[in-house]
C-alpha positions in Angstrom: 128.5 92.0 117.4 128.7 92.2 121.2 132.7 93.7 120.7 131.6 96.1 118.1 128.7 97.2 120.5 129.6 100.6 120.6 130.7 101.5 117.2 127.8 99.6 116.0 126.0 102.6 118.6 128.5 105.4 116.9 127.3 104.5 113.5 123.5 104.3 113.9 123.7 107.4 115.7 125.2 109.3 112.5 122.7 107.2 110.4 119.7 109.0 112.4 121.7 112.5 112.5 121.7 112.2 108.9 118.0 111.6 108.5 117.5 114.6 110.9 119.4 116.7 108.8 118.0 115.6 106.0 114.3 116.1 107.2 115.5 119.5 108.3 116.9 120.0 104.8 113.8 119.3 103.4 111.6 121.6 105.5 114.6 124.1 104.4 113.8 123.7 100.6 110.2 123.6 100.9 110.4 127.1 103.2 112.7 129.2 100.5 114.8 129.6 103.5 118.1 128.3 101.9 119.9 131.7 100.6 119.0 133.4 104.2 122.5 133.1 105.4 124.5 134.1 102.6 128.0 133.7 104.1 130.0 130.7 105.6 131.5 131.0 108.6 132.5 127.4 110.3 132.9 128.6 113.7 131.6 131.6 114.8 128.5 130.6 111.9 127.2 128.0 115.0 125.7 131.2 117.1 123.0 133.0 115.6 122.5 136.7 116.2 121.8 137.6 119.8 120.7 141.2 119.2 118.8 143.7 117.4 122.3 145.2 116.3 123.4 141.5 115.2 120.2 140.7 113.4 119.6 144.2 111.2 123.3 143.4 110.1 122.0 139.8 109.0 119.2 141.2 106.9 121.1 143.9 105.4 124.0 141.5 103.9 121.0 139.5 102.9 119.2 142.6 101.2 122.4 142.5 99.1 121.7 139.5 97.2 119.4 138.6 94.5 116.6 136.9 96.4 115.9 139.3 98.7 116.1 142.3 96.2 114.2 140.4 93.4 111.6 137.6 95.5 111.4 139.5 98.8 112.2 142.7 99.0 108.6 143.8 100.9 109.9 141.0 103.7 110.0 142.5 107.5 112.7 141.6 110.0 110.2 139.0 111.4 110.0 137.0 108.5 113.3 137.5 108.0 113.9 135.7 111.4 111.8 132.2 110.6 113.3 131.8 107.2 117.2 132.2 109.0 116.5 130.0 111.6 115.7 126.9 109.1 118.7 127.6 107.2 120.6 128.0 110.4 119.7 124.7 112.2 120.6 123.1 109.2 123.7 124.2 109.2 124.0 123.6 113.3 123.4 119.9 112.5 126.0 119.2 109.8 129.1 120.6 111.9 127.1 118.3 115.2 127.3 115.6 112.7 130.8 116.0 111.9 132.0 116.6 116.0 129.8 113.3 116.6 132.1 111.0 113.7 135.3 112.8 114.4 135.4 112.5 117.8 134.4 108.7 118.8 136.2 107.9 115.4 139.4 109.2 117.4 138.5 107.8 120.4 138.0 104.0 118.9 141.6 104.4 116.8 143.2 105.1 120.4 141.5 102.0 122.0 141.9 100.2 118.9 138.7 99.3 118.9 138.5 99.5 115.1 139.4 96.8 112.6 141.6 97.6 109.6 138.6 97.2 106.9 136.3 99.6 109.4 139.3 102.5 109.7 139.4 102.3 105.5 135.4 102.6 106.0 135.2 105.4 108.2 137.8 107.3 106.6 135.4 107.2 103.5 132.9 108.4 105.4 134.8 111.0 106.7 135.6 112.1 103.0 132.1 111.9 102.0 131.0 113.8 105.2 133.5 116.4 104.3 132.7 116.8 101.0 129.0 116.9 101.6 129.7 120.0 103.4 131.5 121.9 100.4 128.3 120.7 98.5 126.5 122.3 100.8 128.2 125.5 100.2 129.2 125.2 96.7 124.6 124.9 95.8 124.1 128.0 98.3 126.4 130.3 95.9 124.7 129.3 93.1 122.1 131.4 94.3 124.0 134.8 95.3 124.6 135.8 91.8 122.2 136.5 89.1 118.9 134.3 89.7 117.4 134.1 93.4 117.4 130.5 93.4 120.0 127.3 93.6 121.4 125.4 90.4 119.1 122.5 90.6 121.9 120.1 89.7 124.0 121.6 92.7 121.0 120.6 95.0 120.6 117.5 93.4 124.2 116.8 93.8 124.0 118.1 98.3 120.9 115.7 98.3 121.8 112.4 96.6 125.3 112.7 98.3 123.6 113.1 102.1 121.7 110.0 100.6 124.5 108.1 100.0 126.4 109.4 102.7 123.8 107.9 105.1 123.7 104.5 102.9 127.1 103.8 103.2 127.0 104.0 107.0 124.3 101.8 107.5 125.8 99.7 105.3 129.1 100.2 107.5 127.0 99.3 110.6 125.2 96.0 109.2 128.6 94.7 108.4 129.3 94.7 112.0 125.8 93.7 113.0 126.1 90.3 111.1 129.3 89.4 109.9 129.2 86.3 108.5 126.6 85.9 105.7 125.4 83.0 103.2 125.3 82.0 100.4 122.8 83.6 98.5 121.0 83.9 94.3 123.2 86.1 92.5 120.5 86.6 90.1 118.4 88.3 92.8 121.5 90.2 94.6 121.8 91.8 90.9 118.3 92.3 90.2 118.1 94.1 94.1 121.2 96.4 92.7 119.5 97.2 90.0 116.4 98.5 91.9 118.7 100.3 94.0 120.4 102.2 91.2 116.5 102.9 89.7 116.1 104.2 93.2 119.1 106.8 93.5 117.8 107.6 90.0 114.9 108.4 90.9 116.0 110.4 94.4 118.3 112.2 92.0 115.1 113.4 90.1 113.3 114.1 93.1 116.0 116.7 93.8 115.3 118.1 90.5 111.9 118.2 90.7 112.5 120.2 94.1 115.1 122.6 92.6 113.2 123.8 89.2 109.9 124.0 91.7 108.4 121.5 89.3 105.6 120.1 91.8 103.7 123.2 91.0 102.8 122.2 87.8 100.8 119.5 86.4 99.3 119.0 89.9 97.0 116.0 88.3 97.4 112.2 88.3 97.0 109.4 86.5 97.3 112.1 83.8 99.5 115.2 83.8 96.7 117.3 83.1 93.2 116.4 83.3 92.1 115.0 80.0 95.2 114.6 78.3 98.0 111.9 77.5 100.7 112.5 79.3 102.8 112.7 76.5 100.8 115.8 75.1 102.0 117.8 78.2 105.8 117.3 78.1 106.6 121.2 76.8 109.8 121.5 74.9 111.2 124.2 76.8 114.9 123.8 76.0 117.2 123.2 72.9 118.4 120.6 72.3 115.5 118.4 73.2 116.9 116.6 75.6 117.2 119.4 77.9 114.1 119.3 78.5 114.5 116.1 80.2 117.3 118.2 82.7 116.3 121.5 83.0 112.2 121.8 81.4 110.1 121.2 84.5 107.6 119.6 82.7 110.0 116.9 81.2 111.9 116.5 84.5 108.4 116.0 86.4 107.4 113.5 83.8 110.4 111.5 84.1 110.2 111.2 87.7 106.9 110.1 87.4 107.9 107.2 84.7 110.9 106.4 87.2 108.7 105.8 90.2 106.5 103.6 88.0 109.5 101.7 87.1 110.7 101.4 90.6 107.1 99.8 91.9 107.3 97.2 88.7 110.9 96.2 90.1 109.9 95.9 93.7 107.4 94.0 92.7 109.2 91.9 90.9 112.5 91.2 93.1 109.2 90.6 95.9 107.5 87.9 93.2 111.3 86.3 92.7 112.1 86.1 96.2 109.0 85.0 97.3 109.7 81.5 95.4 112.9 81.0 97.4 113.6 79.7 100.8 114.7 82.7 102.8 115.9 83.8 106.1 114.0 85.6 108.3 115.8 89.3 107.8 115.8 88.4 104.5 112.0 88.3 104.7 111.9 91.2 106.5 113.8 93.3 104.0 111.7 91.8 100.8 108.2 92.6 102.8 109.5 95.5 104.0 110.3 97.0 100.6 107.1 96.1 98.8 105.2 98.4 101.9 107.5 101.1 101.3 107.1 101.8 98.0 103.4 101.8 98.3 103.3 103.9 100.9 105.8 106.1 98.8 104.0 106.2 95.8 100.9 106.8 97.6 102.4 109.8 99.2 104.2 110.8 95.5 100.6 111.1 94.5 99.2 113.2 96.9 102.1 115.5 97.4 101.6 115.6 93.1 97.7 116.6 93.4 97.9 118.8 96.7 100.4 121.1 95.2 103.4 120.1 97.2 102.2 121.4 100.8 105.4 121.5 103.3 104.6 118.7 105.6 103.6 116.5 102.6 107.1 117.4 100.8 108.6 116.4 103.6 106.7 113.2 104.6 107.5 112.5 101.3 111.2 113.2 101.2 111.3 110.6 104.7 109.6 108.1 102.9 112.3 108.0 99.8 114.5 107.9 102.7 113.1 105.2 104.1 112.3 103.0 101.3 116.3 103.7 100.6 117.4 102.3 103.8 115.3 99.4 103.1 116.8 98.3 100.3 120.1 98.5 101.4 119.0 96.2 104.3 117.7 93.9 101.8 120.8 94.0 99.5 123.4 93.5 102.5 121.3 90.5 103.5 121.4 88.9 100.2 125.0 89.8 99.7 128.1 87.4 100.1 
């Protein structure tokens, strides 16, 4: 570990930048401030406008597109500003997070600091960075054409992939943090996988939720709405049927809710399994530390649900799928081969 120090650093630093940006991200969605900046420009986008001139030419390309002339068409210059500037620090962070990988990544190849299996890792990280960026873009034009609003499945697909893009570094990172591992239960390494493809499920329906503004409905739990079985409140709103499982808010909100249900039950269980074996003391660590996370998760689920999805609460809630995810890929590197 002590010769990897500082690419060990490198890596945990992009892990962090990532869960700043995605945080920031978050606030982003929650705000409506995503479709403020309706162009792309990689360089000269970093500096915001620095006038009154600069600014009045930002809102009026903005008045052009269907947000503005259909949602917010009474909005002032003002609250034109605080909208931009989300939006705009988001931005700022992805190209800082892509100088901070490219360079040092350049820097270690030069000193040969990096093995052969860590240059084949970074590169993939540099692809996935890359291509998180085009996501990026490719989900903000889906709302400069007809409807003043995102393709869900476009934000769903920006999301997940800054999800995974942060897993896979961290998972990068631990290799060189403990290289040598045991011998471990293959039963329970599977069963862990399986709760972590349950959990990127369920992040993936999160996005949705987020991107039909589905937490705005149904704002009741155990029940959907008060007095009634929850399957009396899943509204066919699409044909075919199963649509409404994609696109219906109602469906999409109710499978999320079954999905985090499902997660807690296999927590639970991968904690009651590994609880019976003898286990080191990360090991430990990860197993404990996944069965508090997903309480506190679902316990913030809840009240984001009943409170009508405030920002900060969104957004607590949006860290805390975060961090139940980097959890369990702590867990499953420890109790892999």
């Amino acid at each position: 570990m002590k010769k990897n120090k500082a690419v060990i650093y490198w890596l945990l630093t992009g892990c962090i930048l990532i869960f700043i940006m995605i945080v920031v991200g978050g606030i982003t969605r929650l705000t409506h401030s995503g479709l403020s900046i309706s162009n792309y420009k990689l360089i000269s986008g970093t500096i915001p406008p620095m006038n009154d001139l600069e600014w009045n030419e930002a809102f009026d390309l903005y008045k052009q597109y269907p947000e503005y002339q259909k949602l917010n068409n009474s909005f002032t210059l003002q609250e034109f500003k605080d909208i931009y500037f989300w939006e705009w620090i988001h931005r700022v962070i992805g190209r800082f997070i892509g100088v901070v990988f490219i360079i040092p990544f350049i820097y270690f190849l030069i000193r040969k600091q990096l093995s052969k299996s860590t240059i084949k890792k970074a590169v993939i990280l540099l692809v996935l960075g890359g291509f998180q960026g085009f996501l990026g873009w490719y989900m903000v034009k889906s709302g400069l054409v007809d409807r003043p609003d995102v393709s869900h499945y476009r934000l769903a697909a920006h999301l997940t992939t800054a999800f995974l893009t942060f897993a896979y570094t961290f998972w990068v990172a631990l290799d060189l943090m403990f290289p040598n591992k045991k011998e471990v239960d293959k039963k329970l390494r599977n069963f862990i996988r399986i709760g972590l493809a349950v959990l990127i499920l369920q992040i993936i329906y999160g996005a949705f939720v987020a991107g039909l503004d589905a937490g705005w409905i149904h704002n009741h739990w155990p029940l959907m709405n008060e007095g009634k079985l929850i399957h009396e409140t899943v509204y066919i709103e699409q044909n075919p049927t199963y649509l409404n499982f994609l696109e219906g808010k109602s469906g999409v909100q109710f499978v999320h809710r079954t999905l985090a249900y499902i997660v807690v039950i296999l927590i639970l269980a991968i904690w009651y399994k590994a609880k019976r074996m003898t286990l080191t003391s990360f090991q430990t660590k990860g197993i404990n530390g996944l069965l508090i996370m997903v309480g506190v998760q679902f316990l913030l689920g809840v009240l984001t649900l009943v409170y009508a999805v405030p920002v900060w609460l969104g957004v607590l809630h949006q860290v805390g799928a975060f961090i139940l995810l980097s959890t369990m890929i702590f867990t499953l590197h420890r109790f892999s081969k």
